[in-house]
N, C-alpha and C positions, 0 to 999 in steps of 0.2 A: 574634849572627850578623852579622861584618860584614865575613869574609875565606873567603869560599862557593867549594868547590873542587866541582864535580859530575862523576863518572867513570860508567863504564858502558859495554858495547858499540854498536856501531854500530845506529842506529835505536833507541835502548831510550828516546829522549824526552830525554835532555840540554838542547840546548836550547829547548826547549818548556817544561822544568822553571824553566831560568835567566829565561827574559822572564819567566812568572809569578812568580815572586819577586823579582823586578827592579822589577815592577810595583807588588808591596806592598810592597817595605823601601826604593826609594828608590836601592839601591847600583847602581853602574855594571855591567852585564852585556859581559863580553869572549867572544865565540865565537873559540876556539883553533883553530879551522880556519880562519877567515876571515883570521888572522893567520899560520898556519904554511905553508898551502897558496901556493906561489905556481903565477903562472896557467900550464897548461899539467899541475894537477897536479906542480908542482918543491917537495920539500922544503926545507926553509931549513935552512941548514947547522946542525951543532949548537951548534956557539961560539955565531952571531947569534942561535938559538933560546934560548942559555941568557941571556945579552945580553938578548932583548927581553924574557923573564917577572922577570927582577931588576928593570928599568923597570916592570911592570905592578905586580909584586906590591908595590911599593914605594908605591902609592897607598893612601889611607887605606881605604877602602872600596869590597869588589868582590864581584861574583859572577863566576868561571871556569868555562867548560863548555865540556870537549873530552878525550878521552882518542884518542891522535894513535898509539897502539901501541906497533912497537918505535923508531919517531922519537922520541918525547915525553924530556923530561926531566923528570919531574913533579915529581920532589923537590925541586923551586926553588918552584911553588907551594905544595907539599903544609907545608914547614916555614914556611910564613907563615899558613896558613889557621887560622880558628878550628873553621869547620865543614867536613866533608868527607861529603859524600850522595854514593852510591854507589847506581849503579841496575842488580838483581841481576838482569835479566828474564833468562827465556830463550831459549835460540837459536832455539825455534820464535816466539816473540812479536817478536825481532828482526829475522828473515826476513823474517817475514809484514810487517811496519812496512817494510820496504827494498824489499820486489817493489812496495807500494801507491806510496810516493813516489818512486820514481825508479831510471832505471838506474844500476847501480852497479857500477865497473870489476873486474875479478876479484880481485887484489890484499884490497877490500873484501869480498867473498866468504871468501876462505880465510883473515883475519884474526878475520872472524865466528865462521866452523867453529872456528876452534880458540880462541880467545875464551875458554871457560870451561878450557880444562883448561893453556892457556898464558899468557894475559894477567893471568886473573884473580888466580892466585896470586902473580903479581910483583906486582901492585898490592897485592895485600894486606898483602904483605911490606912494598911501599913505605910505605904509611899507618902499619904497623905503627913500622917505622921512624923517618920523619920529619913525623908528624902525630900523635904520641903525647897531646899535650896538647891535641888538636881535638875537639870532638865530634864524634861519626860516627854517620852516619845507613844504614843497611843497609835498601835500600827492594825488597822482591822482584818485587810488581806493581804494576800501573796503581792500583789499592785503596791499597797502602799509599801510594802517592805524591799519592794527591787526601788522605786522611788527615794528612797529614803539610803539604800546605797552607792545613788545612781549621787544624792546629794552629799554623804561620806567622804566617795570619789574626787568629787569636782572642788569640795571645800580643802581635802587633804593638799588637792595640787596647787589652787589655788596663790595661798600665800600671801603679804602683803600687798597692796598695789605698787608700791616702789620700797627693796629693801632698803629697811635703816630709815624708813622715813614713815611717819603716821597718818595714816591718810587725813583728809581734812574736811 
């Protein structure tokens, strides 16, 4: 796990996912909003979007969290990633996450709403696509995604059974 692509709807914990595992493996954590958004809310066109993820994904080791909708070009990071975590919540669990931290322009709202029955099947398509040789992680709630760092954890420390020798 050393080219971490994390998708999912708005509020479903993205990156809240990415620092924690930033945290444990060590790799650079890039938040794709903080990059795509410029201020005022202004998209970055798509040429310089497709432009700045070739520079990023071109670094040895990362973690990416951001799914940017129908802006995004994902499949610039998606064909470079080894792992691809996808966070499956639902639109009530995403809601409920978006009304707690902050107001959120409408735009954000009806991307939400429609989230599982339009966004999600392009992504899946996409990963399908151009992340074939990734592993993929299909996380549905808050359970499987402490699970799944609980397993992060235990695999980081882990290590060989005996250094310098292969297990058998």
């Amino acid at each position: 796990m050393k080219r971490v692509v994390i998708l999912g709807p708005g509020a479903s914990g993205k990156s809240t996912l990415a620092k924690r595992l930033g945290e444990i493996t060590g790799l650079r954590v890039i938040e794709l909003d903080k990059i795509f958004w410029q201020p005022g809310l202004v998209r970055t066109p798509r040429d310089k979007w497709l432009e700045l993820q070739l520079k990023l994904v071109g670094e040895s080791g990362w973690i990416m969290d951001g799914d940017l909708g129908p802006y995004d070009a994902i499949e610039v990071r998606l064909r470079a990633a080894d792992t691809v975590i996808f966070l499956d919540f639902s639109l009530f669990r995403c809601a409920w996450r978006a009304i707690r931290r902050s107001r959120e322009p409408v735009d954000f709202w009806l991307w939400l709403l429609r989230y599982r029955r339009r966004s999600r099947p392009l992504l899946m398509q996409a990963i399908s696509n151009h992340a074939a040789a990734a592993t993929i992680h299909l996380l549905g709630d808050p359970d499987a995604v402490r699970q799944f760092v609980v397993d992060v954890v235990h695999n980081s420390q882990a290590g060989p059974p005996f250094p310098g020798k292969e297990a058998s």
